[in-house]
C-alpha positions as CSV (number, residue, x, y, z in Angstrom):
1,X,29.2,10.2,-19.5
2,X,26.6,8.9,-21.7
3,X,23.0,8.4,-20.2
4,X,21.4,5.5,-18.4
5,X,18.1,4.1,-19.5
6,X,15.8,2.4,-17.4
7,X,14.5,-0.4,-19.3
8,X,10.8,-1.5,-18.0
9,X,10.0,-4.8,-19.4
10,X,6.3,-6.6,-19.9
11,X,6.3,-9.1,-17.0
12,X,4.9,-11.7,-18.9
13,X,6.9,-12.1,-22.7
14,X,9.7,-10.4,-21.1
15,X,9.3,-7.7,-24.1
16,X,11.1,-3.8,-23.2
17,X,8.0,-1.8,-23.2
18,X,9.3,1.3,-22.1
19,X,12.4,3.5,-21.6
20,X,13.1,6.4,-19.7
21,X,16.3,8.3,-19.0
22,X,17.3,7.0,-14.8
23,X,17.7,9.9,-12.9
24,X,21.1,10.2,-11.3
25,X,20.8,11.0,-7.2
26,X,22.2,14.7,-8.4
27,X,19.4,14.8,-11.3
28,X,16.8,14.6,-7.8
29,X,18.7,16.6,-6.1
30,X,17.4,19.2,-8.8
31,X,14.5,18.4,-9.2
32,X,13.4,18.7,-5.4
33,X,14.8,22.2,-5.6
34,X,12.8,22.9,-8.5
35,X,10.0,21.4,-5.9
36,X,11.0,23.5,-3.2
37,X,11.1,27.1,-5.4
38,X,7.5,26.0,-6.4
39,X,5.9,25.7,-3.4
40,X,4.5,28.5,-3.0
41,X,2.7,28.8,-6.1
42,X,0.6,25.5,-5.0
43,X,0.0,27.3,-1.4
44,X,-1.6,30.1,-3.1
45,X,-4.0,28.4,-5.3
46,X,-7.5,27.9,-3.4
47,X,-9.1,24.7,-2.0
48,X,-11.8,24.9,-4.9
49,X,-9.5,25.2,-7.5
50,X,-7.2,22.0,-6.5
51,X,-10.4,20.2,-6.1
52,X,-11.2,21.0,-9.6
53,X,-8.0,19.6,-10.5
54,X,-8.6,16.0,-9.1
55,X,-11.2,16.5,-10.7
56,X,-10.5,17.1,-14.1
57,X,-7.3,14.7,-13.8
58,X,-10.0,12.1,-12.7
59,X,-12.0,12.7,-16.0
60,X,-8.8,12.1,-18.3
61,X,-8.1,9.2,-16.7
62,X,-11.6,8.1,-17.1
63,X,-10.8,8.9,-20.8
64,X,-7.7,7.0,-21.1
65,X,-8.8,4.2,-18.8
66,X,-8.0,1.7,-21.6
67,X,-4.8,3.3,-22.0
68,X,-4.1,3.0,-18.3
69,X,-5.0,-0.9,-18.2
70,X,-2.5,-1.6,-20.6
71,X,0.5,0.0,-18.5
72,X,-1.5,-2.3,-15.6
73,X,-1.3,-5.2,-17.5
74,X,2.6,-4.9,-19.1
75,X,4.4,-3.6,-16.4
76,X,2.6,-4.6,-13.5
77,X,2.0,-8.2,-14.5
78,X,-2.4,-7.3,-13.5
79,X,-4.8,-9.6,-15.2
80,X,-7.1,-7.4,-17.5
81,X,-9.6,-7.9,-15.3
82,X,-7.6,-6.4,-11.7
83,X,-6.2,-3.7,-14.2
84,X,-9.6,-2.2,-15.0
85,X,-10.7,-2.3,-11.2
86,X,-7.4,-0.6,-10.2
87,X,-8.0,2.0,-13.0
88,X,-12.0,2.4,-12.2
89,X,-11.0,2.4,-8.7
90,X,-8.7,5.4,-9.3
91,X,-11.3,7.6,-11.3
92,X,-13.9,6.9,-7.9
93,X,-11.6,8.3,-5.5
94,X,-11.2,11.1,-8.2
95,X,-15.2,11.7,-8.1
96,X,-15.1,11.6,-4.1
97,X,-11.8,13.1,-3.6
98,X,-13.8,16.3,-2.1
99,X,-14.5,14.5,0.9
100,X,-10.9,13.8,1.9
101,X,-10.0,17.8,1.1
102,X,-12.4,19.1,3.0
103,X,-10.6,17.8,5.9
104,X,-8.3,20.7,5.9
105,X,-10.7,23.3,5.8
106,X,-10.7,25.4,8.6
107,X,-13.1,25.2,11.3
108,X,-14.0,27.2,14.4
109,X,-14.1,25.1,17.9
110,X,-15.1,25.6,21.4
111,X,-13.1,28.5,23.4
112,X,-13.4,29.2,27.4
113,X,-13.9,32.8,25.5
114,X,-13.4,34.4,22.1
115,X,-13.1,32.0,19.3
116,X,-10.5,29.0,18.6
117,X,-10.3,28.5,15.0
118,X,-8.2,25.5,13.2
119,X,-6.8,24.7,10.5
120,X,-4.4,23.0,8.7
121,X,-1.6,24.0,7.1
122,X,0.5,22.0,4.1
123,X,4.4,21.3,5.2
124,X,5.9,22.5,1.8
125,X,7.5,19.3,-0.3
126,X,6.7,15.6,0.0
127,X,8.8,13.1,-1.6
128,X,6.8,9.9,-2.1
129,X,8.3,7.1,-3.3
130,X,4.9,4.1,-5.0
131,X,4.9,0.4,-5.2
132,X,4.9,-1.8,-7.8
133,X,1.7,-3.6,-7.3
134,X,-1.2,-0.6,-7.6
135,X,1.0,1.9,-9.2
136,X,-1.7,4.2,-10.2
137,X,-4.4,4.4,-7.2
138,X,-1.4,4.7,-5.2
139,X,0.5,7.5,-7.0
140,X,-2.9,9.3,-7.4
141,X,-3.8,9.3,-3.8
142,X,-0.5,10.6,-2.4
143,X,0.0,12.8,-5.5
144,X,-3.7,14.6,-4.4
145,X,-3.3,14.4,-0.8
146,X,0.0,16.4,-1.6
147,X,-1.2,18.8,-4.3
148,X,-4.8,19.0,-2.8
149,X,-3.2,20.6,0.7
150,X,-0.7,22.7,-1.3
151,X,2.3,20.8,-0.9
152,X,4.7,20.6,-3.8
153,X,5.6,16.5,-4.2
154,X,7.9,14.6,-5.7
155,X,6.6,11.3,-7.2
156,X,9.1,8.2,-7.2
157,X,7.9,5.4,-8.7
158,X,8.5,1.4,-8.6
159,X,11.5,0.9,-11.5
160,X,9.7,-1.9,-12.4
161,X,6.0,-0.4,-13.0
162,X,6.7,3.7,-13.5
163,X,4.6,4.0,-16.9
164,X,1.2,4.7,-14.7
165,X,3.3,7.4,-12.8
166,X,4.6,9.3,-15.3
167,X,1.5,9.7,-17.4
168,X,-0.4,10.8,-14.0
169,X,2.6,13.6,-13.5
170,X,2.0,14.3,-17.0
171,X,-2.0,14.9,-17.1
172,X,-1.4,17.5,-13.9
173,X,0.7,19.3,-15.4
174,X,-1.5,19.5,-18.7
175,X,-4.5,20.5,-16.7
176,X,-2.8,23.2,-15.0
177,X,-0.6,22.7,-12.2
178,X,2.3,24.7,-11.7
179,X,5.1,22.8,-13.5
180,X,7.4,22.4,-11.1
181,X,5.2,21.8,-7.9
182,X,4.5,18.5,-9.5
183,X,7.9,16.0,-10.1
184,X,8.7,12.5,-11.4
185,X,12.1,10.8,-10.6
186,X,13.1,7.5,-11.7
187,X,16.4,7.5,-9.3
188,X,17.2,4.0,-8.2
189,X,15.2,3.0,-4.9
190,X,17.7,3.0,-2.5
191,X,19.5,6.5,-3.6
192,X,15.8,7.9,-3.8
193,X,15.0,7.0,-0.2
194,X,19.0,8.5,0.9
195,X,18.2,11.9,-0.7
196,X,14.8,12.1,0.3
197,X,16.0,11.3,4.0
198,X,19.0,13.7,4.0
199,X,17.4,16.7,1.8
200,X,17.0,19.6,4.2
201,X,14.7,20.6,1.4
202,X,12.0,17.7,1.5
203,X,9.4,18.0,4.6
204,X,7.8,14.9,4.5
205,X,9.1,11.5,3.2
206,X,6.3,8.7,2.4
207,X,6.8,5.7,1.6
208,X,5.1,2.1,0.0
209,X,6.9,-0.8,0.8
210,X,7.6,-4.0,3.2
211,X,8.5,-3.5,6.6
212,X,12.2,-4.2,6.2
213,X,12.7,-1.2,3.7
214,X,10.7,1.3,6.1
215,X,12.8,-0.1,9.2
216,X,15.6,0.6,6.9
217,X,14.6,4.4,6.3
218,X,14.0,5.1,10.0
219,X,17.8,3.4,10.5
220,X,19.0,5.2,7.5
221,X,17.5,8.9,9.3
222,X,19.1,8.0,12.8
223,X,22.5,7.7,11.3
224,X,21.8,10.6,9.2
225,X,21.3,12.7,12.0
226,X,23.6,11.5,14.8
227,X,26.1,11.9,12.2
228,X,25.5,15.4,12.8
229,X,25.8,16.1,15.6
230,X,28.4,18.7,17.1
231,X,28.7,20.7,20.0
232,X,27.4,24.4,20.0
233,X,27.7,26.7,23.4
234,X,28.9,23.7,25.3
235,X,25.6,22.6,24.6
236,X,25.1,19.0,22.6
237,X,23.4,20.1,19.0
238,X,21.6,17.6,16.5
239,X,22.2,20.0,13.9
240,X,20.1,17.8,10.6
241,X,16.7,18.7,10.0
242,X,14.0,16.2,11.1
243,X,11.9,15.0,8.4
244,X,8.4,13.7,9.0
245,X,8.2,10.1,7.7
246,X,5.4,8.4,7.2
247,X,6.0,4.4,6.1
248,X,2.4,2.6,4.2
249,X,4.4,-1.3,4.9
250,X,3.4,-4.7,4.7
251,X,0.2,-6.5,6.2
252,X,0.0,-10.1,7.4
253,X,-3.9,-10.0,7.4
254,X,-6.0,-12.4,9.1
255,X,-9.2,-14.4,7.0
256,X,-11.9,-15.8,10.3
257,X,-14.8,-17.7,9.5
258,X,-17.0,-18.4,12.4
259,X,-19.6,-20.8,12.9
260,X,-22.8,-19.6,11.3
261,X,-21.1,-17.9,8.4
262,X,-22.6,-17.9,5.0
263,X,-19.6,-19.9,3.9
264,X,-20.3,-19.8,0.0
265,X,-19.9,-15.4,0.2
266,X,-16.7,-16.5,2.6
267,X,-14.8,-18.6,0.1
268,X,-15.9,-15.8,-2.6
269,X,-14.4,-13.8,-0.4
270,X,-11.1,-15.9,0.4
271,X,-10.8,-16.5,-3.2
272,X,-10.7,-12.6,-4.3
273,X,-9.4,-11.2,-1.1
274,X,-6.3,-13.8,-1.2
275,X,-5.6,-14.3,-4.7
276,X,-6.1,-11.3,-6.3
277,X,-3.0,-10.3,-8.5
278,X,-1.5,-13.2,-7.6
279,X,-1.7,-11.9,-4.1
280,X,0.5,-9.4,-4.6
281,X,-1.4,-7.1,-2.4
282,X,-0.6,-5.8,1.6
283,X,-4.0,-5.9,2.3
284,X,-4.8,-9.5,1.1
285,X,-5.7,-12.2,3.2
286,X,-3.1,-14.0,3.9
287,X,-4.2,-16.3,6.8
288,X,-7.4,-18.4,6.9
289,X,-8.5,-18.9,10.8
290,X,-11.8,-21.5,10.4
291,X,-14.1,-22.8,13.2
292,X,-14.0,-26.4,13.7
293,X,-17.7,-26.5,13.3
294,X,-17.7,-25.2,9.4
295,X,-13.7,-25.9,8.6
296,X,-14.5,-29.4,6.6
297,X,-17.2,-27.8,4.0
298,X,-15.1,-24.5,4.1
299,X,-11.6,-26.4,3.5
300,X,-13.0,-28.2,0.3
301,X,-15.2,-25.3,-0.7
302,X,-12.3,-22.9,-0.6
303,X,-9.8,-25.1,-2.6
304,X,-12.0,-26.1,-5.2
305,X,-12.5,-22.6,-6.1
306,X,-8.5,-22.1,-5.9
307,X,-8.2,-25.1,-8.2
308,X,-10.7,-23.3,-10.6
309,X,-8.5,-20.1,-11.3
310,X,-7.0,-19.3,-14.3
311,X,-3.1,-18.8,-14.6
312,X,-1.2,-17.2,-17.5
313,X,-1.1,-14.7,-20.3
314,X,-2.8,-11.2,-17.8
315,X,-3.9,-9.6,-21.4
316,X,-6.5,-12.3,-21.6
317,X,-9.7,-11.1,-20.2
318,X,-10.2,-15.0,-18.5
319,X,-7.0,-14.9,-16.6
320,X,-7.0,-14.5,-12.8
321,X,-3.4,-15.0,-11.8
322,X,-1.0,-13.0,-13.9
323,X,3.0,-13.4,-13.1
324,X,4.4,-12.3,-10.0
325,X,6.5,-9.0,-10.6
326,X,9.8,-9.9,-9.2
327,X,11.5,-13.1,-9.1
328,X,12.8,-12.2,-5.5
329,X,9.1,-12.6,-4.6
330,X,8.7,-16.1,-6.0
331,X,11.9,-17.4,-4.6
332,X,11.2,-16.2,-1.2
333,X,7.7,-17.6,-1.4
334,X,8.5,-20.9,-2.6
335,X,11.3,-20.6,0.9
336,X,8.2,-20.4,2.4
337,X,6.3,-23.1,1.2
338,X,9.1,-25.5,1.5
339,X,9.8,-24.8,5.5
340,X,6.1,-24.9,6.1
341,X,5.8,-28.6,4.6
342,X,9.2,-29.4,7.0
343,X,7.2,-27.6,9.8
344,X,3.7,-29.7,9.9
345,X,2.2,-28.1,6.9
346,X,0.0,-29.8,4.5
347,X,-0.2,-28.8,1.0
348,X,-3.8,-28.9,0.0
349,X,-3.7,-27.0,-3.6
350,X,-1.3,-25.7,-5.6
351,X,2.4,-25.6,-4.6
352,X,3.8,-25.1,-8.3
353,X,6.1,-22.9,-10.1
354,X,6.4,-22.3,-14.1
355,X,8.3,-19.5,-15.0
356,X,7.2,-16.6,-13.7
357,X,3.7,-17.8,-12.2
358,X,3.3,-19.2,-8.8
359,X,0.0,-21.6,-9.1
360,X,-2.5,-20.6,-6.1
361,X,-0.8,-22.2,-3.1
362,X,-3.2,-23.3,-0.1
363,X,-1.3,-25.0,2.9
364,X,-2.8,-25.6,6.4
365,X,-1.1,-25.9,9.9
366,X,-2.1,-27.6,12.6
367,X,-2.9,-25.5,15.1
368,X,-1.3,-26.9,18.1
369,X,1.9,-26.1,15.6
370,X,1.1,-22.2,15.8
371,X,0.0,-21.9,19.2
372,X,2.3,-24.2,21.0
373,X,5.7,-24.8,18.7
374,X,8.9,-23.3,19.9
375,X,8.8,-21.2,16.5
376,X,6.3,-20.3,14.0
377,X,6.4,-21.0,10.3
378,X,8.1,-18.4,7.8
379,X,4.8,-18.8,6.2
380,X,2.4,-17.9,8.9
381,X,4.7,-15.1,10.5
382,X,5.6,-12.7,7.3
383,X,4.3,-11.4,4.5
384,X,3.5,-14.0,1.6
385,X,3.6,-11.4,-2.0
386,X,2.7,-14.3,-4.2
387,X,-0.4,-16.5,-3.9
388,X,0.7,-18.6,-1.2
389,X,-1.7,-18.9,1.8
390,X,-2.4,-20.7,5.1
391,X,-5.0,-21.8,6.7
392,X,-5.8,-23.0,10.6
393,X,-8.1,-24.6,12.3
394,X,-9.3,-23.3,15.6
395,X,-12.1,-24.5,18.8
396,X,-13.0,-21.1,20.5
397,X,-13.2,-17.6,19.9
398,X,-10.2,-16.9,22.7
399,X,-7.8,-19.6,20.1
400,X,-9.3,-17.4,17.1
401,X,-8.3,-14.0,18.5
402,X,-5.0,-15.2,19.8
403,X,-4.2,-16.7,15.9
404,X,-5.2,-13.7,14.1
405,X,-2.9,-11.3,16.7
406,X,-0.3,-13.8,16.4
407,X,1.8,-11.3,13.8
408,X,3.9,-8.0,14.3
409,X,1.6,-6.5,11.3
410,X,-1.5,-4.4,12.2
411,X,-2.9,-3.6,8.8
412,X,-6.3,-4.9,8.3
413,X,-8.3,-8.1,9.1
414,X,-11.8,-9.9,7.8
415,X,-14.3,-11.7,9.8
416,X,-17.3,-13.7,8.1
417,X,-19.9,-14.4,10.5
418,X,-23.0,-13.6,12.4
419,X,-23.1,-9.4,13.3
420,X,-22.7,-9.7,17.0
421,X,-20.3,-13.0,17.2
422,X,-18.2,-11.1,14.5
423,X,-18.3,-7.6,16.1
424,X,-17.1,-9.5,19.4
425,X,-13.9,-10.6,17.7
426,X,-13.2,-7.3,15.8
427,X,-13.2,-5.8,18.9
428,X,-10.1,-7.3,19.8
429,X,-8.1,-7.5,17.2
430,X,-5.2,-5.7,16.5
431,X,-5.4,-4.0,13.2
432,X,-5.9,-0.4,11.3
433,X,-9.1,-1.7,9.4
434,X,-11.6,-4.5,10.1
435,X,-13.9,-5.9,7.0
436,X,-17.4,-7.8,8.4
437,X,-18.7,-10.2,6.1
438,X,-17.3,-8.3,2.9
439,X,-14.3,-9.1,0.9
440,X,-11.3,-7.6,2.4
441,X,-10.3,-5.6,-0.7
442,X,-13.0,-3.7,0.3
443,X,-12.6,0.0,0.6
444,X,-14.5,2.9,0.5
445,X,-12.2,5.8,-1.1
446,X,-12.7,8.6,1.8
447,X,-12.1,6.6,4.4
448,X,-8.7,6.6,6.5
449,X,-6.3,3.7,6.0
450,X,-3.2,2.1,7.2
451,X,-2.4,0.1,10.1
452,X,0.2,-0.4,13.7
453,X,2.9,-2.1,14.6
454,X,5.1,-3.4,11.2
455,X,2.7,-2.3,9.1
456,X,3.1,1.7,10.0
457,X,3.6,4.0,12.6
458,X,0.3,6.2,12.7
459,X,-2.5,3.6,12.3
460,X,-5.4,4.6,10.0
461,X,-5.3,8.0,9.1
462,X,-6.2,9.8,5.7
463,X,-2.5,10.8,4.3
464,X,-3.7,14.6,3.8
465,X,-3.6,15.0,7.2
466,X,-0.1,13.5,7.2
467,X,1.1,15.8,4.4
468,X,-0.3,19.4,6.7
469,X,0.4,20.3,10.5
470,X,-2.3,22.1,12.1
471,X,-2.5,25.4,13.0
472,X,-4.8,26.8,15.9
473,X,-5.6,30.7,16.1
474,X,-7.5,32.3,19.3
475,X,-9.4,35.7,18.7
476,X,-9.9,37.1,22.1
């Protein structure tokens, strides 16, 4: 049978930029055996020497960097100038990576007597599979968070975007990791996510995506399991092995502005934090919630800076929208747009498609719409990956809280405002990471992330803790 190529093309000429062999589900079959024989030999290595590692990976990267921004550019679609953030954002965390490993270092707590020590242990192999929209920060951080407890992992990138990916895989293993305890498959999604749910071999499953594709995992694991089940002793057995998973999914992110913000740093804010790569982010700000007492000079403020922004070619350095990556994306956010303008919404800028760009798409709702309709807009209750955003305008704090929870996502939210006024609010909303007066892509590298409800299962946690169980020992 002669061998499939998956063909990776540039998203905006449409040019084949890269080919690489597509793993069959029995070629990752293999290859998480290979995994699972080489565990061992990344549980044995010391804490010092896999920070080293990160380390040294970081500093290649940082070498390549230009290298890097091109894959950004070609196969994710990334303006030059989100490309270079993603890629200097990636050799930070590299620099500050200790932080997060320390995490599993053991440490002696409080005992009634004798000594309680914990620590953390790693669970063996992790299968990961990366998006398509930051695949290298993404890939690095789960790769490290892996390696760095000594788990063996198996990296599965977007089909669409795997060029960062492999070269990542490939710079481990030239710096010294054992061969095998590191892994890149280019299996099809959907077989990926099957073997990586029925392997007995694979510990922990991660995975990047929108909420409907970690629903389907969890479904996809039930059936797995009941389908094994058998009875033992007289006794009902499940007899398939439970495999940790841990979903990173979608966020439908609230924008507040309250009255007293500094409104020119807000619409910076909206502008970056909404429409950067094409929006084509899960922690983008997808809904702007405005006081009445600032929404007039925020309104025109915020889409006269949306009118400003460049669209097209993402190799020139001016660009700020690049093409959106998939065409499944566009279509569904132009479904969008058009039931929000038969359900009260008012386009304000934008609202055009050439090609593969969506133009930066502002529409606002009417608030009674949202709070009192019999059903919210497709718009305002899922996801928008394209730059397509709404905005609402809202009379008290109580109308502002009840807009921004007004979503089965938990993933992050931003509040522009004065300290205590915003503070109050952030208190009760309903998400994994709250950004005060900053732009929401805002993130410093050590810190924990992720979110509730359809946006994940653990809230904000560091993934390193995900990838170990702990262990507790009592000396008497």
């Amino acid at each position: 049978m002669a061998l499939e190529i998956l063909e990776v093309t540039d998203k905006y000429t449409g040019a084949v930029v890269e080919r690489l062999p597509l793993d069959t589900r029995e070629d990752l079959r293999e290859k998480i055996e290979r995994a699972y024989l080489a565990k061992e030999s990344i549980r044995q290595t010391s804490l010092a020497w896999r920070k080293d590692l990160v380390r040294r990976v970081g500093e290649r990267i940082a070498q390549e960097r230009e290298y890097f921004a091109e894959l950004l550019i070609k196969q994710a679609g990334q303006p030059r100038k989100f490309a270079q953030w993603e890629v200097e954002r990636t050799v930070s965390l590299a620099r500050h990576f200790d932080q997060i490993l320390d995490l599993i270092a053991p440490r002696e707590i409080p005992a009634a007597q004798g000594k309680n020590i914990l620590m953390r242990e790693p669970y063996g192999v992790v299968a990961v599979i990366t998006p398509r929209n930051t695949p290298l920060v993404v890939p690095f951080y789960t790769a490290f968070s892996a390696l760095g407890a000594g788990n063996a992992v198996i990296q599965k990138p977007s089909a669409l975007t795997p060029g960062p990916t492999r070269r990542l895989v490939e710079l481990v293993r030239e710096e010294g990791c054992p061969p095998d305890a590191v892994q890149f498959s280019t299996c099809p999604g959907e077989k990926a996510a099957a073997e990586f749910v029925e392997n007995p071999l694979v510990d922990v499953f991660i995975t990047y995506s929108n909420s409907s594709v970690g629903k389907d995992a969890v479904v996809k694991m039930g059936r797995y399991l009941a389908g094994t089940r058998h009875v033992e002793s007289g006794l009902p057995v499940i007899a398939g092995k439970m495999t940790k998973f841990v979903p990173e999914l979608a966020g439908n992110d609230p924008f507040i502005v309250l009255e007293g913000a500094d409104l020119e740093k807000a619409v910076e804010a909206a502008v970056l934090g909404g429409y950067g790569n094409a929006g084509q982010l899960c922690i983008s700000a997808k809904r702007f919630i405005v006081a009445r007492e600032v929404a007039g000079d925020f309104r025109s403020r915020l889409v006269e800076a949306i009118g400003r922004l460049k669209v097209g070619d993402p190799a020139d350095p001016e660009t700020d929208i690049g093409p959106l990556a998939r065409r499944e994306a566009l279509e569904l956010a132009l479904k969008g747009l058009r039931a929000a303008e038969e359900e009260g919404g008012k386009v304000l800028v934008g609202g055009r498609v050439e090609g593969p760009f969506f133009y930066p798409t502002l529409v606002e709702f009417p608030k009674e719409v949202l709070l009192h309709g019999n059903s919210r807009p497709l718009l305002w209750r899922e996801e928008s990956f394209a730059p397509v955003r709404s905005l609402v305008v809202f009379d008290t704090p109580e109308e502002a809280v009840r807009l921004a929870n007004d979503t089965s996502y938990g993933l992050g939210a931003a509040v522009f405002g004065p300290t205590e006024a915003a503070l109050e609010i952030a208190r009760q909303l309903r998400a994994g990471r709250i950004i005060i007066n900053e732009s929401p892509l805002y993130g410093d590298v050590h810190l924990p992330v992720g979110g509730v409800g359809d946006s994940g299962l653990y809230g904000a946690t560091h993934k390193i803790e995900e990838v170990t169980y702990v262990k507790r020992i009592h000396l008497s």
